[in-house]
Backbone bond lengths (Angstrom), bond angles and torsions (degrees), N, CA, C in turn:
res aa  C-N    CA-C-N  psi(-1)  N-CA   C-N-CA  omega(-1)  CA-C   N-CA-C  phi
1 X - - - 1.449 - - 1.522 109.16 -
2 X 1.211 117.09 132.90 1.909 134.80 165.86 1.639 89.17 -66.80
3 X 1.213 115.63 120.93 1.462 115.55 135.36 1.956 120.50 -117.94
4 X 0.955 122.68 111.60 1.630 126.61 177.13 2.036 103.68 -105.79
5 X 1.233 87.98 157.41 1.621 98.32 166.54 1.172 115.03 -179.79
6 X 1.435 113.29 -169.65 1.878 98.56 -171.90 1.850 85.12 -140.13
7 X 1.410 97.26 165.76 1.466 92.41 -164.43 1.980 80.27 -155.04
8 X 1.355 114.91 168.57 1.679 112.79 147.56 1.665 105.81 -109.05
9 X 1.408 95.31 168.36 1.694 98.50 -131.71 1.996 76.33 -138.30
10 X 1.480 102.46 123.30 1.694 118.20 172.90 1.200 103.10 -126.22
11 X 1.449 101.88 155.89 1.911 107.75 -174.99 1.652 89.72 -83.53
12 X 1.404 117.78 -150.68 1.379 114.11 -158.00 1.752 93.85 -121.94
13 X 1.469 106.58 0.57 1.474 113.65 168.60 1.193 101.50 -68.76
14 X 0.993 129.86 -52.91 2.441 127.77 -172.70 1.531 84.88 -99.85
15 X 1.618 134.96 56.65 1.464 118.72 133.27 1.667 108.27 -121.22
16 X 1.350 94.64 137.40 1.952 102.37 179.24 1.517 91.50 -66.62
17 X 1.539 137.51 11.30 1.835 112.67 173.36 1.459 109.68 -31.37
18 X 1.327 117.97 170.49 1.286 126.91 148.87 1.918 119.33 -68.01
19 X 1.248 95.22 136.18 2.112 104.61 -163.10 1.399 94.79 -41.78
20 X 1.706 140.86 -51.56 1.054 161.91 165.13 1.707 106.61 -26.87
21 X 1.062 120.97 -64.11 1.386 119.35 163.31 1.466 141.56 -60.25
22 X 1.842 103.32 -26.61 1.511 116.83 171.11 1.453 98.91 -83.33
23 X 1.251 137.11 -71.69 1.378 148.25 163.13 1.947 92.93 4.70
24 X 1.144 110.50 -94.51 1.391 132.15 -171.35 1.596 114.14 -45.67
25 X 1.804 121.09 -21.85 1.023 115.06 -162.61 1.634 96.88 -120.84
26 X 1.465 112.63 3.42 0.997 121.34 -173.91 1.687 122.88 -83.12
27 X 0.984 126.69 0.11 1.305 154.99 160.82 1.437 135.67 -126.07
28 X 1.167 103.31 50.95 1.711 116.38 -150.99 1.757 96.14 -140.69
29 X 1.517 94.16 176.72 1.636 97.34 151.41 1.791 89.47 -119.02
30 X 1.194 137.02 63.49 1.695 108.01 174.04 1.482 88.36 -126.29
31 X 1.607 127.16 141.15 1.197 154.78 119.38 1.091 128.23 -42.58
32 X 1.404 111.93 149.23 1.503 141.29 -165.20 1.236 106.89 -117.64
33 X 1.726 136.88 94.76 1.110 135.65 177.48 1.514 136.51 -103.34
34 X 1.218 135.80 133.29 1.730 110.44 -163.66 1.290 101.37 -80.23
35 X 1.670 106.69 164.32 1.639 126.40 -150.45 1.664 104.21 -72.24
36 X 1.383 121.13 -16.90 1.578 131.34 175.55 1.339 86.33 -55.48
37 X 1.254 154.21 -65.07 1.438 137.34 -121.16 2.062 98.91 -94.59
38 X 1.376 90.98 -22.72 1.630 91.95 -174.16 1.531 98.48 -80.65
39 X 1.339 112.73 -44.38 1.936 111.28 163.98 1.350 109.27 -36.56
40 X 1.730 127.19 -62.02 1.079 129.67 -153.73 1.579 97.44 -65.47
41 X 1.256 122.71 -37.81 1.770 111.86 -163.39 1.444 98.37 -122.05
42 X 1.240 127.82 23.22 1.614 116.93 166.50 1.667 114.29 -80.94
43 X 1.170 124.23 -3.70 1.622 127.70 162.00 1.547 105.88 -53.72
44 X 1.446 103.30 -44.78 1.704 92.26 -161.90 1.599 112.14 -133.11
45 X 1.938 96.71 53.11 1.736 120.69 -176.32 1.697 85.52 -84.87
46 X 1.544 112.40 162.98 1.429 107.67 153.93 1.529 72.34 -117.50
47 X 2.080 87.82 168.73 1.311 101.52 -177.93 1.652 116.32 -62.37
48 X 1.521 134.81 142.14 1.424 125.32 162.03 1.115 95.50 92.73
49 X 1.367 155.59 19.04 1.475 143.58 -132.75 1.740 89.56 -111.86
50 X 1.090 137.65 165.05 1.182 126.92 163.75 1.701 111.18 -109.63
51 X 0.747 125.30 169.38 1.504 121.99 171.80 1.604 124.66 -149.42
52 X 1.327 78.77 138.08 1.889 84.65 167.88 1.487 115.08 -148.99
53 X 1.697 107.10 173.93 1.348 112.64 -158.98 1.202 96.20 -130.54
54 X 1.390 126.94 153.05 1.789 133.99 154.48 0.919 109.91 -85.90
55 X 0.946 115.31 106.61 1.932 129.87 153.10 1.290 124.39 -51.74
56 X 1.212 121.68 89.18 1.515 124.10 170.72 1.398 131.02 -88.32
57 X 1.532 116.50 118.87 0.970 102.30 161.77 1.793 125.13 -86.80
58 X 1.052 106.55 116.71 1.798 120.80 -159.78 1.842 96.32 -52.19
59 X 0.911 121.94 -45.49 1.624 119.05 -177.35 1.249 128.24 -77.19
60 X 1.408 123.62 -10.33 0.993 134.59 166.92 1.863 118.07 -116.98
61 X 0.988 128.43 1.13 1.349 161.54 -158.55 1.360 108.16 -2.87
62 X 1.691 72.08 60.88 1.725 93.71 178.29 1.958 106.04 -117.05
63 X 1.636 117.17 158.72 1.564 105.94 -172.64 1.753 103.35 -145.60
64 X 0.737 113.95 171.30 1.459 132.07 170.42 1.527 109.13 -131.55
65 X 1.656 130.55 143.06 1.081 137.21 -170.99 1.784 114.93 -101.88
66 X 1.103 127.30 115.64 1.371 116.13 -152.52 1.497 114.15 -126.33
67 X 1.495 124.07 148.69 2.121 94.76 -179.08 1.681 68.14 -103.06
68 X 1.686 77.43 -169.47 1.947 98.41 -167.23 1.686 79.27 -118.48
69 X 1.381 102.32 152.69 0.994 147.74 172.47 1.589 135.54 -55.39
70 X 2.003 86.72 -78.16 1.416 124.26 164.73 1.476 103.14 -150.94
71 X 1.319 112.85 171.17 1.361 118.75 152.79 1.474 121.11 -105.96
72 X 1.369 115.52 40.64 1.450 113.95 174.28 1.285 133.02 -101.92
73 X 1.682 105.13 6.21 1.732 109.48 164.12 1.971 115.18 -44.56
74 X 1.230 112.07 153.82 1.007 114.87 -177.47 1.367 109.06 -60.90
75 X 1.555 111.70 -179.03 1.791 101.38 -179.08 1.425 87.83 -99.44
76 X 1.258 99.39 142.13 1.474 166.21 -153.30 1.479 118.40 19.20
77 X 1.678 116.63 64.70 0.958 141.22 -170.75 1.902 112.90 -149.52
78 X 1.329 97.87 102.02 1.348 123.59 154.67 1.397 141.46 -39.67
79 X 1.574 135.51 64.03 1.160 123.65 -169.19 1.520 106.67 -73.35
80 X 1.599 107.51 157.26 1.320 105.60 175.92 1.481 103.97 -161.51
81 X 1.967 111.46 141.13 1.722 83.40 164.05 1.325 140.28 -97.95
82 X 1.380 102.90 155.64 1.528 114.25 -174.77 0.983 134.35 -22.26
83 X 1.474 113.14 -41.36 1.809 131.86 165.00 1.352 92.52 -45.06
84 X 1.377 122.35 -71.04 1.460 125.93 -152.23 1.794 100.47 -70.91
85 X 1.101 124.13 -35.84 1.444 115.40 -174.39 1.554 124.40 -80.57
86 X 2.357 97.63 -6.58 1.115 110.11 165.09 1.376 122.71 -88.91
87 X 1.486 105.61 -16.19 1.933 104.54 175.82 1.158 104.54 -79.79
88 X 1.662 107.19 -17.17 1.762 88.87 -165.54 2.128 98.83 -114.54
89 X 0.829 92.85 51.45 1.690 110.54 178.77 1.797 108.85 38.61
90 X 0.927 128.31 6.89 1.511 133.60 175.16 1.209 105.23 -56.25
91 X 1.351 106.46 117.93 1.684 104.88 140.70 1.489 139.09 -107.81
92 X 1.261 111.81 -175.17 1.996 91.29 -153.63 1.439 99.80 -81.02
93 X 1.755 106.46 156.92 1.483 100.47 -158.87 1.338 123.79 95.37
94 X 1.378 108.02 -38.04 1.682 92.43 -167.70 1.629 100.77 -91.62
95 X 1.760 89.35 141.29 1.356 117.30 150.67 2.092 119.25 -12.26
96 X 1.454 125.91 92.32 1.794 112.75 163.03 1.064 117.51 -129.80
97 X 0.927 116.84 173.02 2.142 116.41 -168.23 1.772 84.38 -119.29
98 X 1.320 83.27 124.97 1.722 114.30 161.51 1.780 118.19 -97.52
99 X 1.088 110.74 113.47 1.741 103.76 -174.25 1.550 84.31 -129.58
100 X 1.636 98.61 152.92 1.562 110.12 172.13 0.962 101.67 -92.43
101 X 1.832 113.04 149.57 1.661 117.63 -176.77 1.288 73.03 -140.24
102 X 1.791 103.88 175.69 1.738 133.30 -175.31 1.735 84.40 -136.59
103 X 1.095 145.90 117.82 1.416 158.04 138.41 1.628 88.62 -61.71
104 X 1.140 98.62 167.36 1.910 129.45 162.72 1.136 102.62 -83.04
105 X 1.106 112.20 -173.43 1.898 136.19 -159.65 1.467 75.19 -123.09
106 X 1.506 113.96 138.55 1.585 118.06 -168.89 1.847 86.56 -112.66
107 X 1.438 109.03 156.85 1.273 128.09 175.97 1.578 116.33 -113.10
108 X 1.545 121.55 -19.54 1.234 138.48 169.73 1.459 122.83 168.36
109 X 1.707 89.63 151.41 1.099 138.19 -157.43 1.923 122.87 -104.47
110 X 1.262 111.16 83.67 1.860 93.00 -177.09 2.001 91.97 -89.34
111 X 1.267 92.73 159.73 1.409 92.88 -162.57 2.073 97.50 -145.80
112 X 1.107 124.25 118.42 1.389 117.74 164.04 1.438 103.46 -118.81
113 X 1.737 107.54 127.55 1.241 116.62 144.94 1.556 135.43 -49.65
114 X 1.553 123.40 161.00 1.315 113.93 177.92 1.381 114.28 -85.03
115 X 1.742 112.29 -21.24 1.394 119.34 -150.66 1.810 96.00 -131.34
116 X 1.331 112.18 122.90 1.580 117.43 171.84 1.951 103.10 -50.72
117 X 1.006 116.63 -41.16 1.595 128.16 -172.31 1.562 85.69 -63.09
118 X 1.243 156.99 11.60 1.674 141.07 162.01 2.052 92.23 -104.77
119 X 0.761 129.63 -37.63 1.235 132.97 -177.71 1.736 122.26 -68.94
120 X 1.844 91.27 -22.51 1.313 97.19 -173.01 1.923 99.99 -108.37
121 X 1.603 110.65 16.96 1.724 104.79 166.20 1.397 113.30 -63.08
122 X 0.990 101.16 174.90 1.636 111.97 170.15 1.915 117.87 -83.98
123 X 1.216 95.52 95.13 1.546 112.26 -170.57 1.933 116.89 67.11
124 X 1.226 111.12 62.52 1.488 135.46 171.84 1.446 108.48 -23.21
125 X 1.066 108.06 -39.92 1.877 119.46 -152.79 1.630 79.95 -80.73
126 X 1.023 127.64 -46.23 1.798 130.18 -132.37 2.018 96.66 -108.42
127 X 1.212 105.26 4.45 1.242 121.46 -160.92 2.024 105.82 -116.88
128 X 1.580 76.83 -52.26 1.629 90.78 162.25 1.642 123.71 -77.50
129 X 1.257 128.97 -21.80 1.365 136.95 -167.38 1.651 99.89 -98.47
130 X 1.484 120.67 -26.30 1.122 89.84 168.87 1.504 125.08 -99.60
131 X 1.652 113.58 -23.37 1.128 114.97 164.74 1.667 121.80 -59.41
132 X 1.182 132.47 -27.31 1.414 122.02 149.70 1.372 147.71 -62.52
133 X 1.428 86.05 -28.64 1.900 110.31 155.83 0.826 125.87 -48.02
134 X 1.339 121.66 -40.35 1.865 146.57 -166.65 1.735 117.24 -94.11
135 X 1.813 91.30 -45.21 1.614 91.85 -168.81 1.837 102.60 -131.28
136 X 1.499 108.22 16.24 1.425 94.31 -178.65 1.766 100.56 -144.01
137 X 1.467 96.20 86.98 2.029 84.92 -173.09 1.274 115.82 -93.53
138 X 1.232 101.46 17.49 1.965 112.75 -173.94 1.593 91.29 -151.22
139 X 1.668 94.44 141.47 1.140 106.00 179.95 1.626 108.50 -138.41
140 X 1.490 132.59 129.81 1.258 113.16 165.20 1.231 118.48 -133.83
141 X 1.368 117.62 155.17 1.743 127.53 -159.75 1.741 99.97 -60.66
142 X 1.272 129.18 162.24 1.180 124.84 -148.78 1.295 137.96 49.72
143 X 1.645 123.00 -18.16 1.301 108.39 172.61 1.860 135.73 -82.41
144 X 1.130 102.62 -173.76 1.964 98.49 -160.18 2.043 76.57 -134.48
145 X 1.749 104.92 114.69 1.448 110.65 170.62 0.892 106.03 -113.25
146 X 1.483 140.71 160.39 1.507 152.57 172.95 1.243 111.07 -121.54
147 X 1.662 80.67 129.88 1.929 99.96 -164.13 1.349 68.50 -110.59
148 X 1.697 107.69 138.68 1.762 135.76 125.30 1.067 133.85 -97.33
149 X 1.686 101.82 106.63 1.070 129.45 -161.72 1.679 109.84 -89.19
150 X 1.251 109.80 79.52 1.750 137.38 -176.27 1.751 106.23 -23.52
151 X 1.504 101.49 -69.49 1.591 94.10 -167.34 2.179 111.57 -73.56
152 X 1.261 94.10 -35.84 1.797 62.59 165.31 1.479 105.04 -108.69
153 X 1.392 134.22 45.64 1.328 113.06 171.89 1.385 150.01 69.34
154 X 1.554 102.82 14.73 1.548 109.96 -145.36 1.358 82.92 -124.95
155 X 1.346 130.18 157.00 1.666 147.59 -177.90 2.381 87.34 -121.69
156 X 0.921 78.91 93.73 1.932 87.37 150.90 1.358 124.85 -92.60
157 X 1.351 121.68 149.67 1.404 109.87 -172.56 1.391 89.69 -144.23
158 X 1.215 95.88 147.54 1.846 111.70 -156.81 1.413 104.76 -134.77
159 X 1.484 132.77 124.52 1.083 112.26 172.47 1.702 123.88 -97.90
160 X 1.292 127.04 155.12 1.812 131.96 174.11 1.290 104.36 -76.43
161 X 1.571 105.91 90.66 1.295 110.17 166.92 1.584 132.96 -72.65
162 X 1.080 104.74 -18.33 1.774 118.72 154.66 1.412 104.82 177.26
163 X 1.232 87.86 167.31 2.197 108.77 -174.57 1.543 95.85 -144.01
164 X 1.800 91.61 163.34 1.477 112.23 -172.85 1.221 81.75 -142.55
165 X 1.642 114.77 145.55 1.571 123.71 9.76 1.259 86.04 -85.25
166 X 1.546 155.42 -55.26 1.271 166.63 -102.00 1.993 120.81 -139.82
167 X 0.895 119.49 130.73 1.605 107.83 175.75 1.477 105.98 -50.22
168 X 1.624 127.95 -26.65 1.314 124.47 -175.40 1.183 113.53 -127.74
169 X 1.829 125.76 103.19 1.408 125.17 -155.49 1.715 85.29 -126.41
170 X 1.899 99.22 146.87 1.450 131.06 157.69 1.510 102.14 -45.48
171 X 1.065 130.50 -168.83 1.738 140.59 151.10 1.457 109.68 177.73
172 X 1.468 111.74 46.96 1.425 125.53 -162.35 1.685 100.77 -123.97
173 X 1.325 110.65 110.74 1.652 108.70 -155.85 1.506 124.84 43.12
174 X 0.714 139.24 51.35 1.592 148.35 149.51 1.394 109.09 -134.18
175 X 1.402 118.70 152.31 1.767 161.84 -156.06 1.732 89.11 -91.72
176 X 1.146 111.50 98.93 1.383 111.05 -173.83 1.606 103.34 -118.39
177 X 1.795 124.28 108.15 1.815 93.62 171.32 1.154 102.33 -105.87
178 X 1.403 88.55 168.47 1.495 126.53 -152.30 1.473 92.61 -117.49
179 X 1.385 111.32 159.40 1.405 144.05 171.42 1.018 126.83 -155.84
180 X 1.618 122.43 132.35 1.348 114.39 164.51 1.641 130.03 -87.58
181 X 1.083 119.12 -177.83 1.521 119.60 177.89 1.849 88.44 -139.74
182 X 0.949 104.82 173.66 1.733 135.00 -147.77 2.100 79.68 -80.60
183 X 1.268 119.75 137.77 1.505 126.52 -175.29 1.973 84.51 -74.62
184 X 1.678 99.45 157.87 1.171 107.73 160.18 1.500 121.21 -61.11
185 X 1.254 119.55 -40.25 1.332 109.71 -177.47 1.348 113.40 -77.30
């Protein structure tokens, strides 16, 4: 089943969530959707299914591919983060069309950081695999994600320099390799 709709769309700074939920979603691609939309397409969930939505911004008809989170945004209000509402030129308030997509199960990933200092953590690969595990279950070629990097504090931002099979791959239980490319700096 197609489900599309349009919603206005706030970063997670103007949502009353609990701090615990912005915190966690705040370096992610996952959305906050109200509980109408899981009504509207729970006829045709399989069980365990994961889901995600494209985020459109309608004026530029440009999107980012996103899983959801929760469904506890208010009704009919879109949380999203800022990173993501800044690649995709949104500002808070405005009017975007959310449509459900199914990506593939991705097989690989080339990936360049912005900053040589992400390359030089203590085991990069193992640092990146789980923080994407957690807060990035969709990935698509061209985009720029932000890893927060907990023990020293630092937000890196890395861009998806390409994916297989698809420009927009799952990475949610499947063996995905990874590669780097040379840091911007």
């Amino acid at each position: 089943m197609s489900y599309k709709t349009e919603l206005p769309c706030f970063s997670f700074t103007c949502s009353a969530q609990p701090e615990e939920i912005t915190k966690h979603c705040r370096y992610s691609n996952k959305i906050l959707l109200p509980p109408s939309i899981l009504n509207d397409i729970s006829e045709d969930l399989e069980e365990n299914q994961v889901l995600f939505f494209k985020v459109i911004n309608k004026k530029l008809e440009f999107g980012h591919v996103c899983g959801v989170h929760e469904f506890t945004a208010p009704p009919g209000i879109c949380h999203v983060p800022y990173h993501v509402m800044e690649d995709l030129g949104i500002q808070e308030g405005q009017e975007i069309e959310i449509e459900k997509v199914s990506p593939p199960k991705g097989t690989y990933i080339k990936l360049r950081p912005h900053k040589t200092a992400f390359i030089e953590l203590s085991d990069p690969r193992a640092i990146l695999e789980k923080i994407m595990s957690e807060n990035y279950p969709v990935v698509t070629q061209g985009q720029t994600i932000a890893i927060h990097h907990k023990e020293s504090n630092t937000v890196f931002h890395i861009d998806i320099i390409e994916t297989k099979p698809t420009e927009t791959i799952s990475i949610i239980n499947t063996d995905v390799n990874i590669d780097f490319d040379e840091p911007i700096d």
